[in-house]
ROKOL-427755 format. One record per residue (C-alpha): residue number from 0; z, x, y. Coordinates in pm, 1 decimal. Each point is the difference from the previous one (the first is absolute). Example, Ala and Ser with C-alpha at 12.3 -4.5 7.8 and 13.67 -1.06 7.14 Angstrom:
% ROKOL-427755
REC    i         w         u         v
REC    0     780.0    1230.0    -450.0
REC    1     -66.0     137.0     344.0
This chain:
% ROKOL-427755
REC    i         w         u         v
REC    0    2031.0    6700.6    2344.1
REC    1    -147.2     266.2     241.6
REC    2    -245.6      91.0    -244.1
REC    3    -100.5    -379.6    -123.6
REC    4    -134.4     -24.3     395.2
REC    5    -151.5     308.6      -6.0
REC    6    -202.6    -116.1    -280.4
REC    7     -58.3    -334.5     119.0
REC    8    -139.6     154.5     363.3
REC    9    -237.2     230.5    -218.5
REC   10    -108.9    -289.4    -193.0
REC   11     -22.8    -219.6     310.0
REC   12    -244.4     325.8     160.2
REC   13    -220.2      -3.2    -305.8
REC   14     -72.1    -372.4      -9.7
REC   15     -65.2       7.3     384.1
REC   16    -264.1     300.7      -3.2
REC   17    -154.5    -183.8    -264.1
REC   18      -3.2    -315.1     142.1
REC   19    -140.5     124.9     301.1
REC   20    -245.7     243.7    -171.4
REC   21    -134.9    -332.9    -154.3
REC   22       9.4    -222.0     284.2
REC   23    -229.2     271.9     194.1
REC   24    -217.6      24.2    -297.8
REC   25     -74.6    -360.2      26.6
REC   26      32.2     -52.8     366.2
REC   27    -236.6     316.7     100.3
REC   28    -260.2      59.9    -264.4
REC   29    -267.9    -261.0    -163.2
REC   30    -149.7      65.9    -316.2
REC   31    -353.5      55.9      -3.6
REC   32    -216.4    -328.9    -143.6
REC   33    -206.7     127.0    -286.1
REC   34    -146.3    -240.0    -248.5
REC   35     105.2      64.4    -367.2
REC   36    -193.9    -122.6    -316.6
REC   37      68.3      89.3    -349.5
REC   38    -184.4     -80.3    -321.0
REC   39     190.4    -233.4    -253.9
REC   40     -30.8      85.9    -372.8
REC   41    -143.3    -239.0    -220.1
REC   42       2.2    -271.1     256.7
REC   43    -383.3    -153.9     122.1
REC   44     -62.8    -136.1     356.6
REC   45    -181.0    -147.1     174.3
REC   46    -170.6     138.2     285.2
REC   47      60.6    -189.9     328.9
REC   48    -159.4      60.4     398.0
REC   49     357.8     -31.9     115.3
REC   50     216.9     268.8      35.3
REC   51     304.4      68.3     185.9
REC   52    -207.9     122.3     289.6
REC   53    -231.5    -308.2     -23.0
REC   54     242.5    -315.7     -35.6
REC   55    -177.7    -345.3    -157.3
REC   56     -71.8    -232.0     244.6
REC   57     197.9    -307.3      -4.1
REC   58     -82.4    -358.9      15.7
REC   59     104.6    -113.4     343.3
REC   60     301.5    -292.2      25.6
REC   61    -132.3    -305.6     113.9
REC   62      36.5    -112.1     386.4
REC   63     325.1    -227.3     115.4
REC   64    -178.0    -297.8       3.3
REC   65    -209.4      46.4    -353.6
REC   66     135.1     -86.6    -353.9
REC   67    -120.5     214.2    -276.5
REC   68    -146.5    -169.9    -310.2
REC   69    -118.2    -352.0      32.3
REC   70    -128.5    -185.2     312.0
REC   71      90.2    -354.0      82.7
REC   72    -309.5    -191.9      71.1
């Protein structure tokens, strides 16, 4: 049995230095934001102004106290 616990603590040791290897890894450092684009084969586009940088601009929601579509009159 002596050695089944020895093995389990050295198990237990790993997974903790490399749970808290990763958890300072996340915590501590950001990735830096680059923006990635790569040609599809045999695929044609279409070329739009929006990007990810540039988002579409968006048809506002109407007000509380207007209705979309028809008016009553």
């Amino acid at each position: 049995m002596p050695t089944l616990f020895r093995f389990l603590m050295i198990v237990g040791v790993i997974a903790g230095v490399i749970t808290g290897s990763l958890y300072v890894l996340a915590e501590y450092f950001q990735p830096e934001p680059k923006e990635i684009s790569k040609a599809l084969r045999n695929v044609k586009g279409r070329l739009d102004e929006t990007t990810a940088a540039t988002p579409a601009v968006e048809a506002a929601p109407p007000a509380a106290g207007e209705s979309s579509g028809r008016r009553a009159q």
